[in-house]
Backbone as JSON, one array per atom type, in Angstrom:
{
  "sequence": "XXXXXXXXXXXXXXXXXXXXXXXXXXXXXXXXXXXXXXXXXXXXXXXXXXXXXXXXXX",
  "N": [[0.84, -1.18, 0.0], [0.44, 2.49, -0.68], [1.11, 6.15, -2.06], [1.6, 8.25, -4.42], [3.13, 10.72, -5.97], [2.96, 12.38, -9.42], [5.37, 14.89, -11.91], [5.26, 16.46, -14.39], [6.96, 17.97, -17.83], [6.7, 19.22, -20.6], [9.02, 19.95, -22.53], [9.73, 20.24, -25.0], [8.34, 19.94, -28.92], [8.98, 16.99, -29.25], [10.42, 15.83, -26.7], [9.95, 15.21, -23.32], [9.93, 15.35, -19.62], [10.09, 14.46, -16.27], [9.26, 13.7, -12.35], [8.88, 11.5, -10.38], [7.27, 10.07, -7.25], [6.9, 8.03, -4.52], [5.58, 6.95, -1.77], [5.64, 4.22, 0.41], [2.93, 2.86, 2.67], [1.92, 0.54, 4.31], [2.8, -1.79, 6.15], [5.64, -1.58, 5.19], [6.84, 0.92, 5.9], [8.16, 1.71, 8.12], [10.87, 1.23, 6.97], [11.67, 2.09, 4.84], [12.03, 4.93, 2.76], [10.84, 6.03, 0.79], [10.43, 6.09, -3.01], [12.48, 8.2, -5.35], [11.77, 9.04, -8.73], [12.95, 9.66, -11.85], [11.85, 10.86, -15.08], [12.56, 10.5, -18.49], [11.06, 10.87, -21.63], [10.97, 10.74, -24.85], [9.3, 11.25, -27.86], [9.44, 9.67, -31.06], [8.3, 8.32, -32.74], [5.42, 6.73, -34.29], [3.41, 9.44, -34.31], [0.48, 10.86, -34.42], [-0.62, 12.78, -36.88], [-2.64, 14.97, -37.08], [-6.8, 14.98, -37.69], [-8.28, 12.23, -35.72], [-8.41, 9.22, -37.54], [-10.86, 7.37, -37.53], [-12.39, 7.91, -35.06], [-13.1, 6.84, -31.95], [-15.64, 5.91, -28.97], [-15.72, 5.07, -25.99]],
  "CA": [[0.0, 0.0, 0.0], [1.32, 3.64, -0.67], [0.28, 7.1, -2.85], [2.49, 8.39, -5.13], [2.93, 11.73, -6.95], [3.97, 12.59, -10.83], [5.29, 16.0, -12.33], [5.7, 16.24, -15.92], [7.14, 18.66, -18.11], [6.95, 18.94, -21.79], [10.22, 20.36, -22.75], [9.78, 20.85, -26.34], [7.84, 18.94, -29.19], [9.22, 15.55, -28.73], [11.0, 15.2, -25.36], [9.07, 15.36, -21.95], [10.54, 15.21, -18.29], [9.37, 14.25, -15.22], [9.81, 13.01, -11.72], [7.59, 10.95, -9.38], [7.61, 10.45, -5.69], [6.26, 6.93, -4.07], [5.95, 6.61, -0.27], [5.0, 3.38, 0.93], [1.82, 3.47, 3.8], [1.75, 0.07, 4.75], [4.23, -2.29, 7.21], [7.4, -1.77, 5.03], [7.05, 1.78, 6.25], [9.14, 1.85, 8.93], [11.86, 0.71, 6.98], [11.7, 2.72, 3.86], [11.59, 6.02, 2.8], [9.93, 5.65, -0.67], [11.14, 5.97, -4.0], [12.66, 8.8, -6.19], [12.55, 8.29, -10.26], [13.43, 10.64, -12.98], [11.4, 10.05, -16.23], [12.78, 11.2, -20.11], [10.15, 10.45, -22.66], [11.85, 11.23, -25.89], [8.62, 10.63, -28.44], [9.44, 10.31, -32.44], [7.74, 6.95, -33.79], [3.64, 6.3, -34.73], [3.07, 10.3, -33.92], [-0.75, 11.05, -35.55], [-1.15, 14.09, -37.9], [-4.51, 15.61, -38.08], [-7.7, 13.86, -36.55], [-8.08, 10.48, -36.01], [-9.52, 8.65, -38.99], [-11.83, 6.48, -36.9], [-12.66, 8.21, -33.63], [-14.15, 5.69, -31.33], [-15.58, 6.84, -27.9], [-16.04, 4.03, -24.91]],
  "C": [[0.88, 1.24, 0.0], [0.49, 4.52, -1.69], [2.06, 7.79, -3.48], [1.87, 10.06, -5.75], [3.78, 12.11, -8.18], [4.3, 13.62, -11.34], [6.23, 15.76, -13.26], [5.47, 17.54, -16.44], [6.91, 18.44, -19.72], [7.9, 19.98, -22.39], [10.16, 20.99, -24.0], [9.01, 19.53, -27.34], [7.98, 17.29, -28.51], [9.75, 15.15, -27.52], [9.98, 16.28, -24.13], [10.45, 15.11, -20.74], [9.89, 15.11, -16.92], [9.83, 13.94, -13.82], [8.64, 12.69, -10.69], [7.86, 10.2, -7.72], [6.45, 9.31, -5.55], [6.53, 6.66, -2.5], [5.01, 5.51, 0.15], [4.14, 3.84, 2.28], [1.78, 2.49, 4.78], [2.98, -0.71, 5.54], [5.51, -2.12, 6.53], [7.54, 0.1, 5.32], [8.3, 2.27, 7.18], [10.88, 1.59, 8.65], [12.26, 1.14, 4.99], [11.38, 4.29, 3.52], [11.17, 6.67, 1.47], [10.9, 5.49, -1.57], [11.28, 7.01, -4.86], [12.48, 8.06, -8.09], [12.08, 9.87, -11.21], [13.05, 10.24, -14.34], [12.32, 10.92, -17.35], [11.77, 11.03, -20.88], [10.54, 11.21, -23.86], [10.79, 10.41, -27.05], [8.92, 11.24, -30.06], [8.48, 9.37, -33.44], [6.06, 7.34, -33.31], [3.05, 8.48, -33.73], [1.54, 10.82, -35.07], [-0.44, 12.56, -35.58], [-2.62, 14.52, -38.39], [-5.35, 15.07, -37.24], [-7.65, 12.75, -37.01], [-9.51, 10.11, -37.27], [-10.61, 7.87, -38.45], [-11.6, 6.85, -35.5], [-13.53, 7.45, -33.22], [-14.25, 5.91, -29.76], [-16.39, 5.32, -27.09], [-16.12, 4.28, -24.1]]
}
């Protein structure tokens, strides 16, 4: 068990940045002090142009 938080940047078209913050809640508490992580997201492949050709809403 634990809650986590994410903050994301979008840097410029294709690359993003981020970093997210995980603090455990339940018994490994006492013996942890969560987890740092540092995202990149560097997006160049299957990028759509325009609207989607088959919008489908669920």
């Amino acid at each position: 068990d634990g809650f986590g938080a994410l903050l994301d940047f979008q840097i410029s078209k294709d690359f993003r940045i981020g970093y997210a913050y995980d603090m455990p809640t339940g018994e490994i508490r006492p013996y942890s002090t969560g987890t740092h992580e540092i995202i990149l997201i560097y997006e160049t492949l299957f990028k759509q142009k325009g609207p989607a050709k088959s919008p489908r809403y669920f």
